[in-house]
PDB file of N, H, CA, C and O in Angstrom:
ATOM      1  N   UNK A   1       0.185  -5.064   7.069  1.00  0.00           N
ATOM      2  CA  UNK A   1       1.482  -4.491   7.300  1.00  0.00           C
ATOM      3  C   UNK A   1       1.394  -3.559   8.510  1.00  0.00           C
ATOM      4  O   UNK A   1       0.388  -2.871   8.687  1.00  0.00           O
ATOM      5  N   UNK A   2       2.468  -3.530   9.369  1.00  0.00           N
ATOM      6  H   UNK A   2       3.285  -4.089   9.226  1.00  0.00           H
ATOM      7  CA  UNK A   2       1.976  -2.680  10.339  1.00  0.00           C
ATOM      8  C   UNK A   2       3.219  -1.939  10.181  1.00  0.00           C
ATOM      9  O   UNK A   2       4.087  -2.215   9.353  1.00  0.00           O
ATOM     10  N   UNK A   3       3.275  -0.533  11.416  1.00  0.00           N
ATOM     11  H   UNK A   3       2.570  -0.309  12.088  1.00  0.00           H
ATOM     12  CA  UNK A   3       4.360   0.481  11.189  1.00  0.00           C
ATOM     13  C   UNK A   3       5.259   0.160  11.634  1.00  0.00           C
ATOM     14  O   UNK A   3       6.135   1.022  11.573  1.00  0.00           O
ATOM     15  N   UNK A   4       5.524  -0.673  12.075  1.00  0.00           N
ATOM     16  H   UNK A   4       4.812  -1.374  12.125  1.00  0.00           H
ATOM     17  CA  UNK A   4       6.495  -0.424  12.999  1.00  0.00           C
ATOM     18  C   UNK A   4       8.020  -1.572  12.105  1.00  0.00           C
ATOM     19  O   UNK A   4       9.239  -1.457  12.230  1.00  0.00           O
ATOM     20  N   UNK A   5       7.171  -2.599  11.247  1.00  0.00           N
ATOM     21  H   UNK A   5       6.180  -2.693  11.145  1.00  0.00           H
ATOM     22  CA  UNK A   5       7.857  -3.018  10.083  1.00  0.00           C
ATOM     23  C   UNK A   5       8.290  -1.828   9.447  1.00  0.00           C
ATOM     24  O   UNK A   5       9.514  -1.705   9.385  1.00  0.00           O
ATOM     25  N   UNK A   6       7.442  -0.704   8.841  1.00  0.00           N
ATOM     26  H   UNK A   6       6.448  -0.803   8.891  1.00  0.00           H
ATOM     27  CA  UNK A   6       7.993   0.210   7.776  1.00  0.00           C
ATOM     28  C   UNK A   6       9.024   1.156   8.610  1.00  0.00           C
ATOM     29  O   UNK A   6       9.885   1.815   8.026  1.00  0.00           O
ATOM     30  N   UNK A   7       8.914   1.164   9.589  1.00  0.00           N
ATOM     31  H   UNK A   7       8.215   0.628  10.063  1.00  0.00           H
ATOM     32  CA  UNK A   7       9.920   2.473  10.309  1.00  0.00           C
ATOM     33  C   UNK A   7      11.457   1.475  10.260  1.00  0.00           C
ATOM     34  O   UNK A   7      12.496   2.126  10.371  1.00  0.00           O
ATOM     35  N   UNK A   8      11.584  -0.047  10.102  1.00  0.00           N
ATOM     36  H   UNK A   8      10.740  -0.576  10.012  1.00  0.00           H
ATOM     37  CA  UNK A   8      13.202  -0.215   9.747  1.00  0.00           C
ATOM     38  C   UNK A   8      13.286  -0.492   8.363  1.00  0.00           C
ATOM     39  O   UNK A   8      13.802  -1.516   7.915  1.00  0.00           O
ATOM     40  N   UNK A   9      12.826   0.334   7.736  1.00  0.00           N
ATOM     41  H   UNK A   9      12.407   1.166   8.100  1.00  0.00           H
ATOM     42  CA  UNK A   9      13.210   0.148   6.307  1.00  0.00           C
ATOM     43  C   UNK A   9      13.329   1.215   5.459  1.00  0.00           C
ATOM     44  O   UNK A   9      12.418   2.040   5.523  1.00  0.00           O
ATOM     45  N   UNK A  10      14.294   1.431   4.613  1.00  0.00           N
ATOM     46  H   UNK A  10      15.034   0.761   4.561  1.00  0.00           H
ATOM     47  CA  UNK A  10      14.531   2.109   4.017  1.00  0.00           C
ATOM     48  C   UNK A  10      14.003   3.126   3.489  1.00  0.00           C
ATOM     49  O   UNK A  10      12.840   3.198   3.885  1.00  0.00           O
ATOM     50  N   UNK A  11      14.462   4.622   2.236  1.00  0.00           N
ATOM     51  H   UNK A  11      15.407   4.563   1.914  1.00  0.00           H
ATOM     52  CA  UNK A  11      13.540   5.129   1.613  1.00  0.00           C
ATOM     53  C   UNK A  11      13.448   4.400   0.598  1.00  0.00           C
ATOM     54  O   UNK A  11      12.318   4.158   0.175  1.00  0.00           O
ATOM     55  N   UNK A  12      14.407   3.945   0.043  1.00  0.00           N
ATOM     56  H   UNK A  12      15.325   4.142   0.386  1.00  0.00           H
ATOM     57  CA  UNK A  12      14.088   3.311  -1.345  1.00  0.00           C
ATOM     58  C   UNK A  12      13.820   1.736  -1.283  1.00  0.00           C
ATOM     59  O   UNK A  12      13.897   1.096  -2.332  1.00  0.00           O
ATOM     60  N   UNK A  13      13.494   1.070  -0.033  1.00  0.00           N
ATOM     61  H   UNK A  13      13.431   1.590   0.819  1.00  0.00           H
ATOM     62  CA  UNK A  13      12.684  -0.011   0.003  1.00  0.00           C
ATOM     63  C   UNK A  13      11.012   0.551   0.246  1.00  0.00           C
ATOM     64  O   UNK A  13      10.092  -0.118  -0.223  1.00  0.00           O
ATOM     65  N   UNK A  14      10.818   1.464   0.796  1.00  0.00           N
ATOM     66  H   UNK A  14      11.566   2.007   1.177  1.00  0.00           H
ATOM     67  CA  UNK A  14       9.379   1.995   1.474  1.00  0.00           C
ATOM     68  C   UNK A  14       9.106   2.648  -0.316  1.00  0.00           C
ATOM     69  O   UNK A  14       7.995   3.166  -0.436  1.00  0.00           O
ATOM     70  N   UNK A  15       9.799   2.657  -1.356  1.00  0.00           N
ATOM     71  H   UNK A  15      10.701   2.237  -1.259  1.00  0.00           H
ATOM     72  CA  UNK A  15       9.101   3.345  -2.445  1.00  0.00           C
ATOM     73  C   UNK A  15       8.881   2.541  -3.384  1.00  0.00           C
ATOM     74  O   UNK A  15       8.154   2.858  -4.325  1.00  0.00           O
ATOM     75  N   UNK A  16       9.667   0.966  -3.264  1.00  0.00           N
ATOM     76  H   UNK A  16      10.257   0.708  -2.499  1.00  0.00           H
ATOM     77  CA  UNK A  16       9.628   0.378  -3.962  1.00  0.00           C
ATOM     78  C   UNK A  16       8.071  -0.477  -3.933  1.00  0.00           C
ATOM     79  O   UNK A  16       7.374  -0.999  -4.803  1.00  0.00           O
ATOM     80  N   UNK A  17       7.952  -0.291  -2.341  1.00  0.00           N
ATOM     81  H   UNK A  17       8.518   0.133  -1.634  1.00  0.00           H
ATOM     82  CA  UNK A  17       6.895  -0.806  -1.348  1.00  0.00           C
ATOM     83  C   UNK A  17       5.921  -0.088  -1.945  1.00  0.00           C
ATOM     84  O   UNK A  17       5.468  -0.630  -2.954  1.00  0.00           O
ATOM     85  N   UNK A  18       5.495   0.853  -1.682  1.00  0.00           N
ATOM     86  H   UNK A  18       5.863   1.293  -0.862  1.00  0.00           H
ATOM     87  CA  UNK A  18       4.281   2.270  -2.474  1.00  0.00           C
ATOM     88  C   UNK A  18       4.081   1.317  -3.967  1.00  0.00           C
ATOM     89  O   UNK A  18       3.184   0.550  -4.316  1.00  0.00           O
ATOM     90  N   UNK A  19       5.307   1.744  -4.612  1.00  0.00           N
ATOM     91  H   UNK A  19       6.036   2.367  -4.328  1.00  0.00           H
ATOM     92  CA  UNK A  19       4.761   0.797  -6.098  1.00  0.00           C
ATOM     93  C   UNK A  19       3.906  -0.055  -6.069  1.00  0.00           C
ATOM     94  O   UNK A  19       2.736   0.110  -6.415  1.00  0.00           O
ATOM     95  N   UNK A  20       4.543  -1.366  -5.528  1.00  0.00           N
ATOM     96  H   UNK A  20       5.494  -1.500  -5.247  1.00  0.00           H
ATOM     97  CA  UNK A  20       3.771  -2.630  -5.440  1.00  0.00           C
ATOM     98  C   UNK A  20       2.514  -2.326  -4.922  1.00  0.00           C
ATOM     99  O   UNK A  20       1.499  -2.899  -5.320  1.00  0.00           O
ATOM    100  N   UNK A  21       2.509  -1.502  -4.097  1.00  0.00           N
ATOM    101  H   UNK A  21       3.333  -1.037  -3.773  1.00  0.00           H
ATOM    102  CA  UNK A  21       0.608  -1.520  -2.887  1.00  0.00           C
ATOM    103  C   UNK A  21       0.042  -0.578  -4.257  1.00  0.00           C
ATOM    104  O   UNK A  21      -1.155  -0.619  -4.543  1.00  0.00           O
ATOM    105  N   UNK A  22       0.717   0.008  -4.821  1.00  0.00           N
ATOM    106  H   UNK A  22       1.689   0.041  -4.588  1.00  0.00           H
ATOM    107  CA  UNK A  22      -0.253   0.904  -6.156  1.00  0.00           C
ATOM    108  C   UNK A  22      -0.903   0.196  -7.211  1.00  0.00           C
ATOM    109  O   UNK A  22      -1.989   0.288  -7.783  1.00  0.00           O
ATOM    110  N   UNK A  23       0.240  -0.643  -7.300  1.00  0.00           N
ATOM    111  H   UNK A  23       1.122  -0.718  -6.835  1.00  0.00           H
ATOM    112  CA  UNK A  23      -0.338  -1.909  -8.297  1.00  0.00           C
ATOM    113  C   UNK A  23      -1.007  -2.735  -8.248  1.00  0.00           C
ATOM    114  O   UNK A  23      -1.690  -3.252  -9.131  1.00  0.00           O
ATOM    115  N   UNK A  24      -0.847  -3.066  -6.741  1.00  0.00           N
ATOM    116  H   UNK A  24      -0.292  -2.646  -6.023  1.00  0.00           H
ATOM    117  CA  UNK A  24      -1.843  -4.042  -6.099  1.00  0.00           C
ATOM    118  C   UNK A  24      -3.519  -3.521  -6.414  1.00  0.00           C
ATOM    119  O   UNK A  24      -4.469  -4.127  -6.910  1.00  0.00           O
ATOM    120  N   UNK A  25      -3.357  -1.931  -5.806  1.00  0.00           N
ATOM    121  H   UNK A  25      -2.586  -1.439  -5.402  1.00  0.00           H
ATOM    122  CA  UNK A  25      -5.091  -1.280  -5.726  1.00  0.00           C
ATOM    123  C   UNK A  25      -5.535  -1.052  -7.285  1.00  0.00           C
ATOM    124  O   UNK A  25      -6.663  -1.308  -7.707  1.00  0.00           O
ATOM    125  N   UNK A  26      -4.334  -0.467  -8.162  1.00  0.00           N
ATOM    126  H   UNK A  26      -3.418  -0.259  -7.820  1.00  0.00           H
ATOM    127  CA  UNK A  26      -4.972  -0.935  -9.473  1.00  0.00           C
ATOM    128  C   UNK A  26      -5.801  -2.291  -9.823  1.00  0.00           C
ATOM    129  O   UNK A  26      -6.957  -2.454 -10.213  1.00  0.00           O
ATOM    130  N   UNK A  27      -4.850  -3.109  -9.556  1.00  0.00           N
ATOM    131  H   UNK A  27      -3.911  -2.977  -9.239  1.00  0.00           H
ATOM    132  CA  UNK A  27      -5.548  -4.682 -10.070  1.00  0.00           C
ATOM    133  C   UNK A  27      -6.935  -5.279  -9.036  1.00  0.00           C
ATOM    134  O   UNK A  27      -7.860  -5.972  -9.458  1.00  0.00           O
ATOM    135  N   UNK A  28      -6.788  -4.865  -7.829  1.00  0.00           N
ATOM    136  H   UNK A  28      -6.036  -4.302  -7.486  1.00  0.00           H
ATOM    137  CA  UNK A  28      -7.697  -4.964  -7.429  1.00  0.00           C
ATOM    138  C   UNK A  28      -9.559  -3.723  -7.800  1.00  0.00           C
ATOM    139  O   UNK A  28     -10.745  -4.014  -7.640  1.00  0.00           O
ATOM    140  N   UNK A  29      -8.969  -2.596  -8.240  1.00  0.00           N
ATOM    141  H   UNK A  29      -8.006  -2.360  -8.370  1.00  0.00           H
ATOM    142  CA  UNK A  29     -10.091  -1.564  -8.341  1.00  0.00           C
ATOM    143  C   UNK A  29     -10.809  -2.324 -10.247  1.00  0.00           C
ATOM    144  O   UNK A  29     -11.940  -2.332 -10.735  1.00  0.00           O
ATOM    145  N   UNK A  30      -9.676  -2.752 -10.679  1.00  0.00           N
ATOM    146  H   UNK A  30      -8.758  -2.745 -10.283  1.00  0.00           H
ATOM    147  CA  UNK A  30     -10.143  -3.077 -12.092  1.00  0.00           C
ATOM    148  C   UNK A  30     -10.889  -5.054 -11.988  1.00  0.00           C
ATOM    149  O   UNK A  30     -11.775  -5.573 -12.667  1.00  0.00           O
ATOM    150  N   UNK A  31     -10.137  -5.575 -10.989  1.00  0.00           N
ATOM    151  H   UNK A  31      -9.418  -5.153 -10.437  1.00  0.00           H
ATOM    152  CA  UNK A  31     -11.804  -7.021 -10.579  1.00  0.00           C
ATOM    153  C   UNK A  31     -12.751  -6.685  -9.894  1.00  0.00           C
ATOM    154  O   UNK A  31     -13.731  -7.397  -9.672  1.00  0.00           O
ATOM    155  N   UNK A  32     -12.536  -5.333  -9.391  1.00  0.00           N
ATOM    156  H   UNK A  32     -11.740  -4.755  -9.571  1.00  0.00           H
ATOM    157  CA  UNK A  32     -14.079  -5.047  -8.509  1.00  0.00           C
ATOM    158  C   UNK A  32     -14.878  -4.152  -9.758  1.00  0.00           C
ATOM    159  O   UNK A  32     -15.925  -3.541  -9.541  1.00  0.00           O
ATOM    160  N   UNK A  33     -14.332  -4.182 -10.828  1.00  0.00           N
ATOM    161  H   UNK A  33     -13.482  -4.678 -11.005  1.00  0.00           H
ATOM    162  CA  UNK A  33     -15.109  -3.120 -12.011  1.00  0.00           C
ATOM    163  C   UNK A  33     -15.948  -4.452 -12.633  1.00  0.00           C
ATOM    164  O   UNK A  33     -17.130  -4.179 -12.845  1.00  0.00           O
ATOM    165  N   UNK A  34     -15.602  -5.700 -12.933  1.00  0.00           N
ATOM    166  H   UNK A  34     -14.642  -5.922 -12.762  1.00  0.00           H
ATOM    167  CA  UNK A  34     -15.992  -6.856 -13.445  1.00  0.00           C
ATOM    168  C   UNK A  34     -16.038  -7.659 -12.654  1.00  0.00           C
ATOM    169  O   UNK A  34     -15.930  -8.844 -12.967  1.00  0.00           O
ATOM    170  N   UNK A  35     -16.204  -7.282 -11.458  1.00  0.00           N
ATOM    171  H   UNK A  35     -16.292  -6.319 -11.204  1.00  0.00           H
ATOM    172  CA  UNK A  35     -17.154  -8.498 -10.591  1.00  0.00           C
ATOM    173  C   UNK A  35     -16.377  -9.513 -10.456  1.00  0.00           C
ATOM    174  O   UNK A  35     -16.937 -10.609 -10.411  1.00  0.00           O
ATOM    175  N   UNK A  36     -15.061  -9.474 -10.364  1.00  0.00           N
ATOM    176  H   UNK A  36     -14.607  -8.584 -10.400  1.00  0.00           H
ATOM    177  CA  UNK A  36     -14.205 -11.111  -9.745  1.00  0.00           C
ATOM    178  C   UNK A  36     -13.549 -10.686  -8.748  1.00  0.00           C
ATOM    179  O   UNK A  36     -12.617 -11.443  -8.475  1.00  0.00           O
ATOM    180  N   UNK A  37     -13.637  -9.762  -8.056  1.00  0.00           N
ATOM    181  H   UNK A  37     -14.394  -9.148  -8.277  1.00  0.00           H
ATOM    182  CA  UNK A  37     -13.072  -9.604  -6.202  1.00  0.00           C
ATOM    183  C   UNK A  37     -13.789 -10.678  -6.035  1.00  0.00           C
ATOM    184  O   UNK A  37     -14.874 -10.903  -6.571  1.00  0.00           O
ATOM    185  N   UNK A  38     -13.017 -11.592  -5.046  1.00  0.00           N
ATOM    186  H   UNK A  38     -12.135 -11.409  -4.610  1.00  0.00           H
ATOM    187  CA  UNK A  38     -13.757 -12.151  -3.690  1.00  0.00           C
ATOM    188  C   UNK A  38     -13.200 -11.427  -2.518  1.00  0.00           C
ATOM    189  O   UNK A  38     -13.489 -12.169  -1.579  1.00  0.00           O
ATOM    190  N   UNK A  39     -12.827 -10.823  -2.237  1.00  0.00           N
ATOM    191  H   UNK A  39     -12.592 -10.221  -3.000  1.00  0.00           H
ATOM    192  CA  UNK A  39     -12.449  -9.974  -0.841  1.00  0.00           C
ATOM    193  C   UNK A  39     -12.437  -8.212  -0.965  1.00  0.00           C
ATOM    194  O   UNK A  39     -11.484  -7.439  -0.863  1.00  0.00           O
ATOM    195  N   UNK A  40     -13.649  -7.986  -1.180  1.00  0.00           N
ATOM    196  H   UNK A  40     -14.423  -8.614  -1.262  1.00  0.00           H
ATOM    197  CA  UNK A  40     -13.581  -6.077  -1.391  1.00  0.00           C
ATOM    198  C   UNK A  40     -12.901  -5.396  -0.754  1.00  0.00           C
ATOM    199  O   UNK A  40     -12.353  -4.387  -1.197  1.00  0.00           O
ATOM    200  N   UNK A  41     -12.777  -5.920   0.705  1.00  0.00           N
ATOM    201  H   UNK A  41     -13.222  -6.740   1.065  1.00  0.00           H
ATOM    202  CA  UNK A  41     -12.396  -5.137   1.960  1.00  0.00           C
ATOM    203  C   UNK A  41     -11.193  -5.276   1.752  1.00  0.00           C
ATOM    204  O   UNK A  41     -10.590  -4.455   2.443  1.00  0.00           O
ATOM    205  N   UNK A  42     -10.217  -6.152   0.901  1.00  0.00           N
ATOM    206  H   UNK A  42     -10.707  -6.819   0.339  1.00  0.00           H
ATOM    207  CA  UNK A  42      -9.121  -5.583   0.586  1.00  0.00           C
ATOM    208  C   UNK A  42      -8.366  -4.067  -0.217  1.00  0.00           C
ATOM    209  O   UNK A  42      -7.288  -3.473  -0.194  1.00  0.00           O
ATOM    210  N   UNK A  43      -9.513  -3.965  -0.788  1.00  0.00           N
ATOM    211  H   UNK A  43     -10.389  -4.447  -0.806  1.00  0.00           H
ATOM    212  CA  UNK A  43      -9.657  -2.472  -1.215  1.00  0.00           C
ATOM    213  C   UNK A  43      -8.870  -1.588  -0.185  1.00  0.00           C
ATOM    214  O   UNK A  43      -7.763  -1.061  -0.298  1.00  0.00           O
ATOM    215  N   UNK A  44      -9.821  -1.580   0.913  1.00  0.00           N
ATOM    216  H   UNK A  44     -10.720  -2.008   1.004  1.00  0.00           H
ATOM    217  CA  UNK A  44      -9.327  -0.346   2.083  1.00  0.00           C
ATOM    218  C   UNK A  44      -8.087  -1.008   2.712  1.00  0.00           C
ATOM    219  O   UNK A  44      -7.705  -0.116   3.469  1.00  0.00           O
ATOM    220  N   UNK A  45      -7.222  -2.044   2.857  1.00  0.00           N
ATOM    221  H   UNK A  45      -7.532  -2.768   2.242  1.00  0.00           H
ATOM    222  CA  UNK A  45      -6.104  -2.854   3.604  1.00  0.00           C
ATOM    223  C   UNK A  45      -5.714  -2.149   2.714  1.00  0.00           C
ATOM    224  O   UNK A  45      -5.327  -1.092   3.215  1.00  0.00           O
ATOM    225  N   UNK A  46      -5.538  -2.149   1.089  1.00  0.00           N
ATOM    226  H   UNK A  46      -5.853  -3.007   0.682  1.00  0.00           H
ATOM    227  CA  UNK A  46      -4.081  -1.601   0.547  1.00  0.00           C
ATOM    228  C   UNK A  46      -4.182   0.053   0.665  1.00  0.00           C
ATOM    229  O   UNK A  46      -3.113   0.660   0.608  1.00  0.00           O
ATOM    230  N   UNK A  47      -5.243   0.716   0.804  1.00  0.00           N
ATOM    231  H   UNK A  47      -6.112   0.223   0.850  1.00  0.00           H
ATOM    232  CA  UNK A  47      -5.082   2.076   0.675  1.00  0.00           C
ATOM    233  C   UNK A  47      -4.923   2.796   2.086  1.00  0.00           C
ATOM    234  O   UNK A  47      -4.628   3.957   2.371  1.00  0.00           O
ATOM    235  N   UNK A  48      -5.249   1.594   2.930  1.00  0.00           N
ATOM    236  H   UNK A  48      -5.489   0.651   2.699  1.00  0.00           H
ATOM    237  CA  UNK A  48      -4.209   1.830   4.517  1.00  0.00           C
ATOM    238  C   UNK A  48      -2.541   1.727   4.618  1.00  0.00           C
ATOM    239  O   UNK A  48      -1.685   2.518   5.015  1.00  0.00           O
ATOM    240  N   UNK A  49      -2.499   0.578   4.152  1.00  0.00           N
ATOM    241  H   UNK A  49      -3.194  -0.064   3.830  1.00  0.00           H
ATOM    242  CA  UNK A  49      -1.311   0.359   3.505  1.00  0.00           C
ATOM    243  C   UNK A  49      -0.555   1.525   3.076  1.00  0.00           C
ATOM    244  O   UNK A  49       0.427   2.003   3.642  1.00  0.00           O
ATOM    245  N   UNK A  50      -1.000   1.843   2.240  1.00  0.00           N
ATOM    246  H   UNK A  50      -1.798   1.455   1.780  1.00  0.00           H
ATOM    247  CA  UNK A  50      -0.452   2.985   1.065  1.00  0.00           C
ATOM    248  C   UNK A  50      -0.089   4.129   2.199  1.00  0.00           C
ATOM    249  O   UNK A  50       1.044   4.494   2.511  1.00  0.00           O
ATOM    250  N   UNK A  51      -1.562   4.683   2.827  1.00  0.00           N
ATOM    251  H   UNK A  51      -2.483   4.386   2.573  1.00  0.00           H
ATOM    252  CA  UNK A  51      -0.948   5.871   3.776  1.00  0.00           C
ATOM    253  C   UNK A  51       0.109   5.686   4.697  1.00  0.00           C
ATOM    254  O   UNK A  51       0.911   6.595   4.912  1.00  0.00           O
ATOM    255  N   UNK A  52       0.202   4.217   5.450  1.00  0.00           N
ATOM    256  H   UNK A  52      -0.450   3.479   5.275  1.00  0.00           H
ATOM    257  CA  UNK A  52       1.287   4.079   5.879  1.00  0.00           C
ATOM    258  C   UNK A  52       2.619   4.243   5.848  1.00  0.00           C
ATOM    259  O   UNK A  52       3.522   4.521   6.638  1.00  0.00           O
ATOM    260  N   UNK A  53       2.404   3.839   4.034  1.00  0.00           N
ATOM    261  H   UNK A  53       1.670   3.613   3.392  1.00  0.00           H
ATOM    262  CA  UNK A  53       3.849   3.862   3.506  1.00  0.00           C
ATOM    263  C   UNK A  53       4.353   5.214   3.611  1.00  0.00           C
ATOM    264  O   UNK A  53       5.357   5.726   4.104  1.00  0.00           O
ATOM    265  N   UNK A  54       3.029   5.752   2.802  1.00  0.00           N
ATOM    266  H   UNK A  54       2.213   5.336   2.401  1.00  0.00           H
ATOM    267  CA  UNK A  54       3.718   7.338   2.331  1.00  0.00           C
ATOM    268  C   UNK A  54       3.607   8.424   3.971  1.00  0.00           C
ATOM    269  O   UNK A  54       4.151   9.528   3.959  1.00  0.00           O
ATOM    270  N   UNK A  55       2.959   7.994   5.092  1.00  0.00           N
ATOM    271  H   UNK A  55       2.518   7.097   5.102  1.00  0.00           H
ATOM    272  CA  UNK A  55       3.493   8.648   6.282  1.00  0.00           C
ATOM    273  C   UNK A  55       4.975   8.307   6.624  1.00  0.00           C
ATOM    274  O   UNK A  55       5.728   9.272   6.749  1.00  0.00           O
ATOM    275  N   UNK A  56       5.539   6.932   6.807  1.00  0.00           N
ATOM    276  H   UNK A  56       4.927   6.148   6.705  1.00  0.00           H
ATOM    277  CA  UNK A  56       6.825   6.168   7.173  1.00  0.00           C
ATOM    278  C   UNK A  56       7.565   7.398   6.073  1.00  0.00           C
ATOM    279  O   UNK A  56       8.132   8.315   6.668  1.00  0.00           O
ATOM    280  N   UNK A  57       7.579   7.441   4.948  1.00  0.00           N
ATOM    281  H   UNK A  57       7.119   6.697   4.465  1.00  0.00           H
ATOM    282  CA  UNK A  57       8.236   8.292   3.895  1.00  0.00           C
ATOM    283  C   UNK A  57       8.257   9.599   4.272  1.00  0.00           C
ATOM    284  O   UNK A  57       9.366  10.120   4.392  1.00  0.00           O
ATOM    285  N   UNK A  58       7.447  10.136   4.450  1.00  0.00           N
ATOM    286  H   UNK A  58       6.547   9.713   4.353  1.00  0.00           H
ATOM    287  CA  UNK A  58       7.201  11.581   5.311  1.00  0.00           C
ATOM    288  C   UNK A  58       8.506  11.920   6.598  1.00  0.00           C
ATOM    289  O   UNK A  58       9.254  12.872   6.822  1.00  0.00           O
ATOM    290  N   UNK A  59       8.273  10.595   7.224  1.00  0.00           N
ATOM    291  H   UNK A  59       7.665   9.821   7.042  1.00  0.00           H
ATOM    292  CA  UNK A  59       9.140  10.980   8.535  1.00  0.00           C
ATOM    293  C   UNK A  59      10.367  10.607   8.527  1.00  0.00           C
ATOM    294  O   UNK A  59      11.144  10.743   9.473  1.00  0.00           O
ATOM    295  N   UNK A  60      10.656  10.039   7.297  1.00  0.00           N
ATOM    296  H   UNK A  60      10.025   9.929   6.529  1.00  0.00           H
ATOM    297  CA  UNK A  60      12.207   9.951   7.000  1.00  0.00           C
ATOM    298  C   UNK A  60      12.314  11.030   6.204  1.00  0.00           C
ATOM    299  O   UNK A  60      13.420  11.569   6.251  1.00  0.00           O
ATOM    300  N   UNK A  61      11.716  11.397   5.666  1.00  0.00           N
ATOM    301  H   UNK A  61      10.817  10.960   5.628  1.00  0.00           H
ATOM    302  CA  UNK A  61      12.329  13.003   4.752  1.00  0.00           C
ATOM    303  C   UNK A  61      12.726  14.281   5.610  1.00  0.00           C
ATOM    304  O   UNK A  61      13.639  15.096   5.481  1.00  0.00           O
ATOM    305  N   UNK A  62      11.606  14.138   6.619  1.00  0.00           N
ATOM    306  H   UNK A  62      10.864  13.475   6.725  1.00  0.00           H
ATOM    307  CA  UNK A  62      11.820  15.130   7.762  1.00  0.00           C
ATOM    308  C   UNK A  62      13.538  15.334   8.491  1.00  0.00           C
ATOM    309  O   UNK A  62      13.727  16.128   9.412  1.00  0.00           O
TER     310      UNK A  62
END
C-alpha cells in the first residue's frame, strides 16, 4: 500500500483500513506461533502498513 493511495481516502475508510491490517497481523503473528507462515516478511509489510495508516489518520485530524 503506498501513501499516497491513503491520503484520498477517508477517516472512516483509513479506520476501517487499520482494522483489517490489525487483523491481518493478528492472523499472521498466530501462523508464525505454529509454524505455517510461508512469507514472514509479511509480518513487517502489515506493521508498515499499519503506521501508514495511523500517520494518513494523524494528518487528517490535524
Amino acid at each position: 500500500m503506498k501513501a499516497s493511495e491513503l491520503k484520498n481516502m477517508s477517516a472512516e475508510q483509513l479506520t476501517a483500513k487499520l482494522k483489517e491490517l490489525k487483523a491481518e497481523q493478528f492472523n499472521l503473528r498466530f501462523q508464525h506461533a505454529i509454524n505455517q507462515l510461508e512469507n514472514p516478511m509479511r509480518i513487517n509489510a502489515v506493521r508498515k502498513d499499519i503506521a501508514r495508516v495511523l500517520t494518513a489518520l494523524s494528518a487528517i485530524e490535524k
